[in-house]
C-alpha positions as CSV (number, residue, x, y, z in Angstrom):
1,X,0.0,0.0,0.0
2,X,1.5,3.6,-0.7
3,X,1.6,5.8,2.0
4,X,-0.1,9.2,2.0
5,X,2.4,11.5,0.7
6,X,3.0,9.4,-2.3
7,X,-1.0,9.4,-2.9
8,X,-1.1,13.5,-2.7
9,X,2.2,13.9,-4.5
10,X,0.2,11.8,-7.7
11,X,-3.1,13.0,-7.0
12,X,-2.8,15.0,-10.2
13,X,-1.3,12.0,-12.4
14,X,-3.0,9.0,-14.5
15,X,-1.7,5.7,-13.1
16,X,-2.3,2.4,-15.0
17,X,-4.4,1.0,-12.1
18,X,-6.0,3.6,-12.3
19,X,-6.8,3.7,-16.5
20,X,-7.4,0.0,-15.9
21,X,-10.2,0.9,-13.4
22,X,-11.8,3.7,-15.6
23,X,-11.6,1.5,-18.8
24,X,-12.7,-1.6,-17.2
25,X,-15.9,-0.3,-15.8
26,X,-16.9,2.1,-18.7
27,X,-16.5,-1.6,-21.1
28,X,-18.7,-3.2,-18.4
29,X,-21.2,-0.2,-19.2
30,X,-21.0,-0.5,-22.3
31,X,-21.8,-4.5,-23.2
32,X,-24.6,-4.2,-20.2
33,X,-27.4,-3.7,-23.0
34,X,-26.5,-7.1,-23.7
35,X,-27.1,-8.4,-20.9
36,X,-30.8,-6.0,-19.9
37,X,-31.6,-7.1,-23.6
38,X,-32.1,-11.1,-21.9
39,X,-34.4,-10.0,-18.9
40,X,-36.8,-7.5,-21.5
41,X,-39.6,-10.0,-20.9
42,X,-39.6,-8.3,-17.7
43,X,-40.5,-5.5,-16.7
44,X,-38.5,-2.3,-15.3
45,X,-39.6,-2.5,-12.2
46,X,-38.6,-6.4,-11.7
47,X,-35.3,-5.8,-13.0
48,X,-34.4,-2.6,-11.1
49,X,-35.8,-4.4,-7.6
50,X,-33.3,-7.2,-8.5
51,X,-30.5,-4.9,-9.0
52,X,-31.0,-3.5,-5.7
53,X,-31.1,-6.7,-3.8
54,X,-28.6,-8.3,-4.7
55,X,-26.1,-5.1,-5.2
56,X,-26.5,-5.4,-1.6
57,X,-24.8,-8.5,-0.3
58,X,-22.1,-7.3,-2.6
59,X,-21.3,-3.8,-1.4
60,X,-21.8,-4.9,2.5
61,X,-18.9,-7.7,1.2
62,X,-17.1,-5.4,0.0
63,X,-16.8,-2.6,2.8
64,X,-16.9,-5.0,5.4
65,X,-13.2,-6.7,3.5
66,X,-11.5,-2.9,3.1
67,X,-12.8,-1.9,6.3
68,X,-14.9,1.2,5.9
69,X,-17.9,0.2,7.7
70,X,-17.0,3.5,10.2
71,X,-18.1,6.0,7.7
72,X,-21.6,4.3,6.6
73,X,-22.8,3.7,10.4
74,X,-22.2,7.8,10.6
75,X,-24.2,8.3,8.3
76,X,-26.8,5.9,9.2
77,X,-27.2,7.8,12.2
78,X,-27.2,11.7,10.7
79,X,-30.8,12.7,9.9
80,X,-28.7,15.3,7.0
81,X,-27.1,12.5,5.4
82,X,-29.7,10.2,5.0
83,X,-31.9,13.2,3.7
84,X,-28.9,13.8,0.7
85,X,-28.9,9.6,1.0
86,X,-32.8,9.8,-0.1
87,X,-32.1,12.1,-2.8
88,X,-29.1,10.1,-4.6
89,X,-31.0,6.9,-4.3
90,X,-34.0,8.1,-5.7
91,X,-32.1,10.0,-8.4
92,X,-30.4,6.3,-9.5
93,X,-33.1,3.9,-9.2
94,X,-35.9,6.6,-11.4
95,X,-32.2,5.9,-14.4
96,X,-32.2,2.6,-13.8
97,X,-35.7,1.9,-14.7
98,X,-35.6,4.5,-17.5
99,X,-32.5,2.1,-18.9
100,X,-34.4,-0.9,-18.8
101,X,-37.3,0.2,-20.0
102,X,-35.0,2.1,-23.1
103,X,-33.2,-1.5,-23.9
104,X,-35.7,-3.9,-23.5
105,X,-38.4,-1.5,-25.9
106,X,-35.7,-0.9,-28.4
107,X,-34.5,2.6,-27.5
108,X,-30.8,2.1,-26.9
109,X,-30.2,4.3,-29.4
110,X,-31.6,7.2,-26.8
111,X,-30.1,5.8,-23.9
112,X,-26.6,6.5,-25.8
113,X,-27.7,9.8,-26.6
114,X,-28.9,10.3,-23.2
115,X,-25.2,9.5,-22.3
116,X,-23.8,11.5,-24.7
117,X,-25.2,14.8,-23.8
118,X,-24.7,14.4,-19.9
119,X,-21.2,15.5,-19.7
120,X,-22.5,18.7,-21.5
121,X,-25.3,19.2,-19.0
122,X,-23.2,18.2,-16.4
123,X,-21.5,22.0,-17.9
124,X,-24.6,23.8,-17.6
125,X,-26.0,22.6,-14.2
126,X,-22.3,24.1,-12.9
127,X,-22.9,27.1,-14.9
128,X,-26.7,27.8,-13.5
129,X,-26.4,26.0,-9.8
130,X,-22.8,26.9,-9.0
131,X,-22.1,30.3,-10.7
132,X,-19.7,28.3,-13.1
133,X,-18.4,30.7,-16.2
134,X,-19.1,29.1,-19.4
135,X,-16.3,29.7,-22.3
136,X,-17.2,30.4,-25.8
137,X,-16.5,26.4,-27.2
138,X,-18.5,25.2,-23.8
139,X,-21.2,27.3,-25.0
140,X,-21.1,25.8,-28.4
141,X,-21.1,22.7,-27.4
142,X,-24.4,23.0,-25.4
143,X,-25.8,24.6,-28.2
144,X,-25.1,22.0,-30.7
145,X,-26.3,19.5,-28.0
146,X,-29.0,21.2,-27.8
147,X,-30.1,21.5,-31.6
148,X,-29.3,17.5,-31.5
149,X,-32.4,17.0,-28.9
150,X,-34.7,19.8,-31.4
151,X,-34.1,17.7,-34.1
152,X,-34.9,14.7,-32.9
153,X,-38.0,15.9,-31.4
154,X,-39.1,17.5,-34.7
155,X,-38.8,14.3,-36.7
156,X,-40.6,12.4,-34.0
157,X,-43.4,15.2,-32.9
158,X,-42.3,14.4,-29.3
159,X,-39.8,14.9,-27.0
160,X,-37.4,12.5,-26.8
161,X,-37.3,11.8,-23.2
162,X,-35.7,8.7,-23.0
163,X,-32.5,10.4,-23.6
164,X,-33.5,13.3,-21.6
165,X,-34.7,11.2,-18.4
166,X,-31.4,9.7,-18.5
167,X,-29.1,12.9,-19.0
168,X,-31.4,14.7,-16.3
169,X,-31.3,11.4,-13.7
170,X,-27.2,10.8,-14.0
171,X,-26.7,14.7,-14.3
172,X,-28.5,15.3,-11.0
173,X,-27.7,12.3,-9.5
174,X,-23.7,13.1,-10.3
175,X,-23.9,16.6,-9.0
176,X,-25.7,15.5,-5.3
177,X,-23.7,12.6,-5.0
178,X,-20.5,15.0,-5.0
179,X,-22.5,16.8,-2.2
180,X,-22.4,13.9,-0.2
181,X,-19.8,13.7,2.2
182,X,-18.6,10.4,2.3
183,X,-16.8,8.1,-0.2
184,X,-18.3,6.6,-3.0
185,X,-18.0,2.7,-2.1
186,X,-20.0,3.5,1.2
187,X,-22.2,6.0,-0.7
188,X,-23.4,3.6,-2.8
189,X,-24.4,1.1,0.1
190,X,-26.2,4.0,1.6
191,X,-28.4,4.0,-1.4
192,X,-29.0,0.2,-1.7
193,X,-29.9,0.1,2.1
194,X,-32.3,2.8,1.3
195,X,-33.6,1.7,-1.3
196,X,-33.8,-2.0,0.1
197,X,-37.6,-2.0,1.3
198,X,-39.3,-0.1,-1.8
199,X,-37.3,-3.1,-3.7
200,X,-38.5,-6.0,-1.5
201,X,-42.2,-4.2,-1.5
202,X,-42.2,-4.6,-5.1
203,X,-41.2,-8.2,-5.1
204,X,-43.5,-9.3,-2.4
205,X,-46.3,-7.7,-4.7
206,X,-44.8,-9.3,-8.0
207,X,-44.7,-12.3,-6.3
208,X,-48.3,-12.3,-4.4
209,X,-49.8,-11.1,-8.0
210,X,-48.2,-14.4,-9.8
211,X,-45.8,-11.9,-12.2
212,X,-42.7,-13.0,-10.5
213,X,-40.1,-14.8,-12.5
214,X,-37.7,-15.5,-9.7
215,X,-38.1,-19.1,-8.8
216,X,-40.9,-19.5,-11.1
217,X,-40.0,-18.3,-14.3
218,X,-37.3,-21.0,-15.2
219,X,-33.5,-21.6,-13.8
220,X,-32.0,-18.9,-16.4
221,X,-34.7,-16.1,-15.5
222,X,-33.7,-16.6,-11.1
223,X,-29.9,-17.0,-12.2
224,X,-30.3,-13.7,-14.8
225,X,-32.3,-11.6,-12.2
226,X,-30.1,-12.4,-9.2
227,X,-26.6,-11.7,-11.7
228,X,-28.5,-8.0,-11.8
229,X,-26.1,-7.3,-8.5
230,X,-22.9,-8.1,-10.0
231,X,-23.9,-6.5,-13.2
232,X,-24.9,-3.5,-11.2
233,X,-22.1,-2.9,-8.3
234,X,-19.1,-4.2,-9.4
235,X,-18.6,-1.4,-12.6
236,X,-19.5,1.6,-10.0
237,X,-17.0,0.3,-7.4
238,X,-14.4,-0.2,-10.0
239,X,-14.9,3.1,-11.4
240,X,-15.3,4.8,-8.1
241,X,-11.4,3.4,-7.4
242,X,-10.2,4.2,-10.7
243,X,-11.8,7.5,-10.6
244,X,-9.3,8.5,-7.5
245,X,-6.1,7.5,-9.7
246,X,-7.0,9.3,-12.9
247,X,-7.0,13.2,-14.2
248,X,-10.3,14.6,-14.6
249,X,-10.0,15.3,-18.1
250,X,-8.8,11.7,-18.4
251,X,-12.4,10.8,-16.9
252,X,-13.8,13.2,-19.2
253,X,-12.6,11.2,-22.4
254,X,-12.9,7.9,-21.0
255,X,-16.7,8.6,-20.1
256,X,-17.4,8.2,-24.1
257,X,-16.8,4.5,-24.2
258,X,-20.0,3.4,-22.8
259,X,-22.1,5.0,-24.6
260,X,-20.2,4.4,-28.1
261,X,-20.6,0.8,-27.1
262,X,-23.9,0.9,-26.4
263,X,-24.7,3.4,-30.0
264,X,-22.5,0.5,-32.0
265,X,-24.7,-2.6,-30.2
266,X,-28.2,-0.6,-31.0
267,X,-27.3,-0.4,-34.7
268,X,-25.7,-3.6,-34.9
269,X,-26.8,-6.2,-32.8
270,X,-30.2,-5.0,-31.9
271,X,-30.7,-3.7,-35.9
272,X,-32.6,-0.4,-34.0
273,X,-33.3,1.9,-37.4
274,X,-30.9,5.2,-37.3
275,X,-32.8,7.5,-39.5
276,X,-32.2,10.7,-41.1
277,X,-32.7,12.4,-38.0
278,X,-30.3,10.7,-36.1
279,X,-28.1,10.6,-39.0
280,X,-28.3,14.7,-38.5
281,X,-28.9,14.5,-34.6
282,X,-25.5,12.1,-33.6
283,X,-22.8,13.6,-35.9
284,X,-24.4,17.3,-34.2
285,X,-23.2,15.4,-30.3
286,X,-20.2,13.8,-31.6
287,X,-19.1,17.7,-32.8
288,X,-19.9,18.9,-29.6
289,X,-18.4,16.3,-27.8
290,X,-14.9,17.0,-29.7
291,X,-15.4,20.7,-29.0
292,X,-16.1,20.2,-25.2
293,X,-13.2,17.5,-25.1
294,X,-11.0,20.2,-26.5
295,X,-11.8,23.0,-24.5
296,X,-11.5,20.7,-21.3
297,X,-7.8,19.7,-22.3
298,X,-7.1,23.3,-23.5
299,X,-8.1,24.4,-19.5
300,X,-6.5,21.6,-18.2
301,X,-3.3,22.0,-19.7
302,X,-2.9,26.0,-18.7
303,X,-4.2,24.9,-15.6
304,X,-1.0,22.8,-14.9
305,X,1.4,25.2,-17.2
């Protein structure tokens, strides 16, 4: 283990652990369609219950082995941080059944768009909630997001909110879970032990109304719904660790794999149609994305000049 001084001395550095973290959890992301695509003859609500239930033998296991079960029983016990607790969970379980829904109804296409555009409103919530100035290629970069979603919505005569739900759920969600003071492995147990009862509520019903597949809808459905844990803890707590090893702007580049992954499996595994509007609408995010990427390196590198 390195000491301290060697961790604040490289605080500002990539480390391959750390890049091996990052790019390990965004891949996970990104072939997890392929796995939600399996349980769409259930519905969201199953599969996000699931998640919950059995992300939470898997985080206790894990803070119980590195020993930072201190934190999460100070928290258990502060009225403020199980308020900001309340908030984060809800904020993660309303994307988790808007990403369920999106892959098993054949709109993966707008859950990568969803993720596309969150680092860019990730931008403006700083600018509008934290007094954050805005340069002139951020700017851009919003708008051209932002002429992405009014295309789409013209060519479809509705909003697409899919894509929106997602960028609003993970945007918020990302911005209060920086608000909450305490570290990201016990954070995230926080929200599964919130979120524990609403998730066994809506299994006992599921079960008591005969819609249950656990136990009763064959050996693959029970093993499928109870793999939802793993599927579901193990790429945030690998991230959360590679995120401490890593620059931000190296975050900020990496953050593009998942939903590139998940773009490239709509078109060509799950043959989702990609239109002129999205042929107009994705080439508009990729732009922006290039010109926010830019600008982020640009300010990172007279940062550290």
């Amino acid at each position: 283990m390195r000491n301290p001084d060697s961790l604040k001395k490289n605080a500002n550095e990539d480390t391959p652990q750390g890049l091996a973290f990052a790019v390990g959890a965004y891949v996970l992301w990104g072939f997890l369609p392929l796995y939600m695509k399996l349980l769409s003859h259930m519905s969201a609500a199953e599969v996000v219950a699931h998640r919950i239930i059995w992300s939470l033998p898997i985080a206790a296991i894990v803070l119980i082995a590195l020993r930072r079960t201190s934190d999460l029983r100070d928290a258990l016990r502060s009225p403020r941080m199980l308020l900001m607790g309340c908030v984060t969970a809800a904020l993660i379980s309303v994307n988790w059944g808007i990403y369920v829904w999106a892959i098993s109804s054949g709109h993966a296409l707008d859950a990568a768009l969803g993720y596309y555009i969150n680092p860019l409103f990730s931008i403006f919530l700083g600018a509008v909630l934290l007094g954050e100035r805005l340069s002139r290629a951020q700017l851009a970069a919003i708008a051209l997001a932002a002429g992405a979603v009014l295309v789409l919505t013209l060519d479809a005569g509705r909003i697409p909110w899919v894509a929106l739900g997602l960028m609003l759920s993970w945007g918020l969600y990302a911005l209060a879970k920086k608000r909450l003071p305490i570290g990201p492995n016990q954070g995230f147990l926080l929200e599964v032990l919130i979120l524990i009862l609403p998730a066994l509520a809506v299994f006992g019903y599921l079960v008591s109304t005969g819609q249950s597949h656990f136990l009763t809808g064959g050996a693959l459905d029970t093993w499928l719904l109870i793999g939802c844990g793993a599927v579901t803890a193990i790429p945030l707590m690998i991230y959360a660790n590679g995120a401490k090893l890593l620059r931000l702007s190296t975050i900020g580049i990496l953050q593009y794999i998942a939903p590139t992954m998940i773009f490239l499996i709509a078109v060509f595994v799950f043959d989702e149609p990609f239109g002129p509007a999205r042929m107009i609408a994705f080439p508009m995010i990729w732009a922006a994305l290039v010109i926010y990427s830019t600008s982020m390196l640009h300010q990172m590198r007279h940062k550290t000049g």
